[in-house]
C-alpha positions as CSV (number, residue, x, y, z in Angstrom):
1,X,38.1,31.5,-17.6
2,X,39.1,35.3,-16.1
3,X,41.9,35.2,-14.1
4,X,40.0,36.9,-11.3
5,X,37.8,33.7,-10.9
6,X,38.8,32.3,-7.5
7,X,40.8,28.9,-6.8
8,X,38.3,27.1,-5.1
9,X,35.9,27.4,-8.0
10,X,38.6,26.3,-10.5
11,X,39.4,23.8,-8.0
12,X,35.6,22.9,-7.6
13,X,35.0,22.6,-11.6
14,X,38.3,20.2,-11.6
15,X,36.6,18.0,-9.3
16,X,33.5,18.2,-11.2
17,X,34.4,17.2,-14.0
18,X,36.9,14.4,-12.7
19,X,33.5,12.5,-11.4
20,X,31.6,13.1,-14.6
21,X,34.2,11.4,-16.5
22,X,35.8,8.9,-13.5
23,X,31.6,7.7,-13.0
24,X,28.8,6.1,-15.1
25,X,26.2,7.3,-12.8
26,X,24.8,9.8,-10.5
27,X,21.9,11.0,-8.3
28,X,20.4,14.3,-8.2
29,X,19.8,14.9,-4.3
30,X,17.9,17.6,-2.4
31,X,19.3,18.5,1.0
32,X,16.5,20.7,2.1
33,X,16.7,20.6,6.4
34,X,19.8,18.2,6.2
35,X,22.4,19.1,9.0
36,X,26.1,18.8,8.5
37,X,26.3,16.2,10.6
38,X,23.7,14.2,8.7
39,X,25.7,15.1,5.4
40,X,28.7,13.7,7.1
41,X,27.9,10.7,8.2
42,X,26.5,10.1,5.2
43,X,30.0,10.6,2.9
44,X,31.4,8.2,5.4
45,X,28.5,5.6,4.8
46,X,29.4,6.1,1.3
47,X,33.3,5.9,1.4
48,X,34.5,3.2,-1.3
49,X,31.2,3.1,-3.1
50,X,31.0,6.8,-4.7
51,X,31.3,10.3,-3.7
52,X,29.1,13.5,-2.7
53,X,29.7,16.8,-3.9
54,X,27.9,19.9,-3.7
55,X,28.0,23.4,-5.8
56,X,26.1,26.1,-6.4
57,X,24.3,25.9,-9.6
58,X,25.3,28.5,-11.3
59,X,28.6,26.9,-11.5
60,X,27.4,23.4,-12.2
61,X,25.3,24.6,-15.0
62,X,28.6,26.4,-17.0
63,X,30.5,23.1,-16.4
64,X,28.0,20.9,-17.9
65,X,27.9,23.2,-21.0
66,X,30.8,22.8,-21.2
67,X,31.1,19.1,-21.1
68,X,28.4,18.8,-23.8
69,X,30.4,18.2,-26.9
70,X,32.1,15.5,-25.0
71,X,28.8,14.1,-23.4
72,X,25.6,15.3,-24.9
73,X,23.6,13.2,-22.9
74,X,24.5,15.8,-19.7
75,X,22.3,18.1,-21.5
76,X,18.9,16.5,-20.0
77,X,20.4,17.0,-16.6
78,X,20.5,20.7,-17.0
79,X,16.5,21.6,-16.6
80,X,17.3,19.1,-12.9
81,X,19.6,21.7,-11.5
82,X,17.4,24.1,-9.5
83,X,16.7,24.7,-5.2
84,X,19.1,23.2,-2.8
85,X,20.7,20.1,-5.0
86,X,23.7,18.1,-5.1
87,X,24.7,14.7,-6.8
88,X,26.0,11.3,-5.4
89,X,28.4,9.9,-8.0
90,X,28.7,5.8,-8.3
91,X,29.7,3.1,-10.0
92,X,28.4,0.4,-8.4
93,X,24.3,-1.0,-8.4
94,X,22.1,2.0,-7.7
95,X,19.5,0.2,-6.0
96,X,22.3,-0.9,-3.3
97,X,23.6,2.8,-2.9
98,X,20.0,4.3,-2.5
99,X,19.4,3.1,0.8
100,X,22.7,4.3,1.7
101,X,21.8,7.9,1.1
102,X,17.7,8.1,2.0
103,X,17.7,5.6,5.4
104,X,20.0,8.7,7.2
105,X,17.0,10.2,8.7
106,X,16.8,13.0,11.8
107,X,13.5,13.4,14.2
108,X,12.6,17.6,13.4
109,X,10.3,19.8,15.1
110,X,8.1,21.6,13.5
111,X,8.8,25.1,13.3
112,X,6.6,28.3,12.2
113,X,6.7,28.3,7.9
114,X,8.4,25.1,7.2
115,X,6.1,23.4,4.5
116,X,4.9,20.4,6.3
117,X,6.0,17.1,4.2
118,X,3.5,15.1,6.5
119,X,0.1,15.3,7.9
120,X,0.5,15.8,11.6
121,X,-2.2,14.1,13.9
122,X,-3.0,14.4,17.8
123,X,-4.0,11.3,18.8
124,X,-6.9,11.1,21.4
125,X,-6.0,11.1,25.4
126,X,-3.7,12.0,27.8
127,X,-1.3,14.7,27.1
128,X,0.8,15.2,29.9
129,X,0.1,19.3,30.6
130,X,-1.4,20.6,33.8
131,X,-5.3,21.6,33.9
132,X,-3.5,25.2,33.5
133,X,-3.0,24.8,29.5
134,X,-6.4,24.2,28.8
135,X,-7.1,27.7,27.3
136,X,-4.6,27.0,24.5
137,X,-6.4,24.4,23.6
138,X,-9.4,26.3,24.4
139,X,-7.9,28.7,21.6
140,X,-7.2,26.2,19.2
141,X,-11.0,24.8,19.5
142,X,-9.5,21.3,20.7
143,X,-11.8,19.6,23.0
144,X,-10.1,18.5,26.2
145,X,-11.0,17.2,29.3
146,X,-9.3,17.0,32.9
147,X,-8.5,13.5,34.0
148,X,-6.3,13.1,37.1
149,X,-5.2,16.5,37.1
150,X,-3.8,15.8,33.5
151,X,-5.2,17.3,30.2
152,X,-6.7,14.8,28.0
153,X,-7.8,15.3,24.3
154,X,-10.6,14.1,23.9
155,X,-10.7,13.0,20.0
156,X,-8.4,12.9,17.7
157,X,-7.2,15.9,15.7
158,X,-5.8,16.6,12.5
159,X,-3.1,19.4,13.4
160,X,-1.5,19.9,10.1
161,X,-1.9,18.9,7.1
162,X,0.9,17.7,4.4
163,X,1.5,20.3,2.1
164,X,1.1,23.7,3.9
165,X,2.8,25.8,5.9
166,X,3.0,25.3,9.8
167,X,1.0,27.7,12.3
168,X,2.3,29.8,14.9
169,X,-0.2,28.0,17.1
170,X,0.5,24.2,15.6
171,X,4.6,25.2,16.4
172,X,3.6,25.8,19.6
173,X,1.5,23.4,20.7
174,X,3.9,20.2,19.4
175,X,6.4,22.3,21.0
176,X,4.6,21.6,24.3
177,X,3.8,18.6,23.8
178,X,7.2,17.8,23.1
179,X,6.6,16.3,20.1
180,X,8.8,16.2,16.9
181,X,6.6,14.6,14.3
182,X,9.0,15.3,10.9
183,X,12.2,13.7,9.7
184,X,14.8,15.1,7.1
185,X,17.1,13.3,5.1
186,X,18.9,13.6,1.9
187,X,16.0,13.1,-1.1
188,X,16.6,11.5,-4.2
189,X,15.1,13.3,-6.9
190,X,16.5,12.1,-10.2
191,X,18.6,9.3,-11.7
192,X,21.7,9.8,-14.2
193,X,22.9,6.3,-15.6
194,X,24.3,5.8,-19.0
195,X,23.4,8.7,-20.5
196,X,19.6,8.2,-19.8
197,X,17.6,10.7,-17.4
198,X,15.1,9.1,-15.4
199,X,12.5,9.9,-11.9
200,X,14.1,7.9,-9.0
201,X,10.9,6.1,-8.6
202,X,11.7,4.0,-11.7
203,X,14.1,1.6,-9.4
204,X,11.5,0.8,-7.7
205,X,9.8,-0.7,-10.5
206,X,9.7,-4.8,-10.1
207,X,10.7,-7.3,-13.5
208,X,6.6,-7.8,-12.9
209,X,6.0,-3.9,-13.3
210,X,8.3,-3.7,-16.3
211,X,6.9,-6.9,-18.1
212,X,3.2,-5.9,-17.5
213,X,3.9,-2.2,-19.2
214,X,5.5,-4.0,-21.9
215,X,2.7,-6.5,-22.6
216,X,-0.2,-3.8,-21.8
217,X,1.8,-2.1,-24.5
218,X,1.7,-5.0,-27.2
219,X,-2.1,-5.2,-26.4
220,X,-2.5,-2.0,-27.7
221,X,-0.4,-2.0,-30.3
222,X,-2.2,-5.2,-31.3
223,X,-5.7,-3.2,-30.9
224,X,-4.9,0.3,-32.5
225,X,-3.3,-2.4,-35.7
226,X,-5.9,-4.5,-36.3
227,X,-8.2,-1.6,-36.5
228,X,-6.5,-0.2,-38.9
229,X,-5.3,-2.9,-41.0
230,X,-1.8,-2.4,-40.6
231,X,0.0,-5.9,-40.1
232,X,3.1,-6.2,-37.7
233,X,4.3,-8.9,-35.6
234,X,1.8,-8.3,-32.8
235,X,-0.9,-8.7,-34.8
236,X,0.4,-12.0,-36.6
237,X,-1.0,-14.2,-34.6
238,X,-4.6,-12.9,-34.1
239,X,-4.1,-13.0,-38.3
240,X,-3.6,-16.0,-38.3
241,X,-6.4,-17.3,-35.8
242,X,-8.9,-14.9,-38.1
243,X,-7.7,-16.9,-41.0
244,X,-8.3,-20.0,-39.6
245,X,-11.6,-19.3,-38.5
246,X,-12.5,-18.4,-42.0
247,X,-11.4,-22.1,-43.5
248,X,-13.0,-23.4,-40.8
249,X,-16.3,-21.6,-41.5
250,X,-15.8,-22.1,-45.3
251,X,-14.8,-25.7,-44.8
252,X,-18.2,-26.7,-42.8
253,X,-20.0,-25.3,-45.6
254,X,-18.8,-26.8,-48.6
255,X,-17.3,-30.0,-49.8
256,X,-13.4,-28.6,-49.1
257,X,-12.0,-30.6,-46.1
258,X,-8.5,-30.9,-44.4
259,X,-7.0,-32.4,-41.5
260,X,-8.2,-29.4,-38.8
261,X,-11.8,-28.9,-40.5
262,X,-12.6,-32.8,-40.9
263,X,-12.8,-32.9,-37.1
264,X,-15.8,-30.0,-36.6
265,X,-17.4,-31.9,-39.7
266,X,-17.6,-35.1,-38.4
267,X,-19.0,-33.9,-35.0
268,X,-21.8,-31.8,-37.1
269,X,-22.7,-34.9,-39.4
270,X,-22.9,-37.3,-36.1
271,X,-22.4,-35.7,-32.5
272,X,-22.8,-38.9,-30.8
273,X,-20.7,-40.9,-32.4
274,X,-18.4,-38.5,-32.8
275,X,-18.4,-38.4,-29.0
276,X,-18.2,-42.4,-28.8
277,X,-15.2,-42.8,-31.2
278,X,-13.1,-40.4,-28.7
279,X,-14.3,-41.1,-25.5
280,X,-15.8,-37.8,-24.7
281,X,-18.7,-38.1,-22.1
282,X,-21.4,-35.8,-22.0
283,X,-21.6,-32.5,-20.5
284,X,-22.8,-32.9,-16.8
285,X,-25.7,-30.5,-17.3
286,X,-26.7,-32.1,-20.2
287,X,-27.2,-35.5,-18.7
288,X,-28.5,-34.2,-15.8
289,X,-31.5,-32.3,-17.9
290,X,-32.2,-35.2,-19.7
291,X,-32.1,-37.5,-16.7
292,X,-34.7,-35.0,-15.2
293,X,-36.7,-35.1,-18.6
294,X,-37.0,-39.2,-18.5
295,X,-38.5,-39.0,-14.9
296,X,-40.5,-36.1,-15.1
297,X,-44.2,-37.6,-15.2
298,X,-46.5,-37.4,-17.8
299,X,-49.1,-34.8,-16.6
300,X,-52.3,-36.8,-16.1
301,X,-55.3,-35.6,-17.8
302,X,-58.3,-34.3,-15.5
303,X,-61.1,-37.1,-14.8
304,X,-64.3,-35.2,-15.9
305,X,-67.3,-35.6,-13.2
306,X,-69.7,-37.1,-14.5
307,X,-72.5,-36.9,-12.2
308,X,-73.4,-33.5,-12.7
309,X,-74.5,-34.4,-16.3
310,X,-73.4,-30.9,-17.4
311,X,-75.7,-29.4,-15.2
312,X,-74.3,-27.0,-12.9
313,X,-76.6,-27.3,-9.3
314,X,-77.3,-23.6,-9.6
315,X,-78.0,-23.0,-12.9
């Protein structure tokens, strides 16, 4: 490097690249609205389990170049480096060091332009403000109402929505209200363990999430293969059960028997007894509708009249 590079950057790329090599693992953290407070209480939470350390990127980007030939795999963590980021380095179990660095959380007001990472709702009644406020309110078109010398809102409103930008008239108003409806804290935005690059939300996948992705997987494996005709391992056994079938079908057919067939034959030459020599009882249904059939009555045949003689009295 030039000579005129400063010490603390030399001394900053020293202790970056003592962590890459000293840890297996790391977060990517955002620290958008985090106080240095917050970020110290935090390294002290963390003390013994890992270590913090923040850079500009322009600097962490040249010393993961050049820490490529020794690790390539630091080269998918390169496109993560962007905005207000840092990394938490750790050795130990990342789902027991998470919590450590999100649950550190600080109550915010919201101030004019800060891109509102909630929706922000007034909830119906009594706000506290002399009948005096009512035109801002007025001038948000927020129907109020005076009740014991208190505003009162009368429904609910939907102040700010997640997403956007906050008003000069939203600041205000929570401002008045004294209400501080956002919290910061430190966000985890992407995982660095063993080489692989992953989205943080992947810890929070369950052995239940991860086995029903695998096994929705196999069934379309097992799909796209058999339509295709290409035989693997997840088609195997639906192969099999095909073939079977087939023998089976064939089997009924013809004179060819063996041990699996000779059971559907014997039930298609004589049902019943097939039934009586293994003790299967009849289908409930079954019994029932011939039960019904046995006591149904005959329908009796209509007893002609035979005074009338054929002779119909108007006729």
């Amino acid at each position: 490097m030039p000579e005129e590079v400063l010490p603390r950057k030399l001394a900053y790329r020293a202790r970056l690249e003592g962590y890459l090599e000293e840890y297996k693992s790391f977060f990517i953290i955002n620290v958008d609205m985090v106080g240095s407070k917050q970020m110290q209480e935090v390294r002290m939470a963390m003390r013994g389990q890992g270590a913090i350390l923040m850079g500009k990127n322009t600097i962490i980007r040249k010393v993961l170049r050049d820490k490529l030939e020794e690790n390539p795999a630091l080269e998918k963590v390169l496109p993560e480096i962007y905005g207000n980021v840092g990394f938490v380095f750790t050795n130990n179990d990342l789902n027991e060091i998470r919590p450590i660095i999100t649950e550190n959380k600080v109550p915010a007001a919201a101030r004019l332009g800060v891109l509102a990472p909630i929706d922000v709702r007034l909830p119906s009644g009594p706000t506290g403000l002399d009948p005096g406020q009512t035109g801002f309110f007025q001038a948000m078109n927020i129907g109020t109402k005076i009740v014991r010398g208190s505003i009162e809102i009368i429904t609910e409103v939907h102040l700010i929505q997640a997403g956007t930008r906050v008003s000069a008239s939203a600041a205000a108003l929570l401002a008045k209200l004294n209400v501080r409806p956002f919290e910061y804290g430190i966000k985890i935005l992407t995982v660095f363990d063993n080489g692989s690059v992953y989205p943080v939300s992947i810890l929070d996948m369950s052995d239940a999430d991860l086995l029903g992705r695998f096994f929705n997987g196999v069934r379309k494996l097992t799909a796209v293969s058999l339509a295709i005709g290409v035989p693997n391992l997840a088609t195997l056994p639906h192969s099999f059960a095909r073939a079977v079938k087939k023998m089976l079908a064939i089997a009924v057919e013809t004179d060819i028997t063996f041990p699996i067939a000779q059971k559907y034959k014997d039930y298609l030459a004589d049902p019943e007894a097939y039934a009586a020599k293994h003790g299967i009882v009849a289908a409930p249904a079954a019994e029932a509708k011939k039960e019904e059939a046995a006591a149904a009555p005959e329908p009796e045949e209509e007893e002609s009249d035979g005074d009338d003689m054929g002779f119909d009295l108007f006729d």
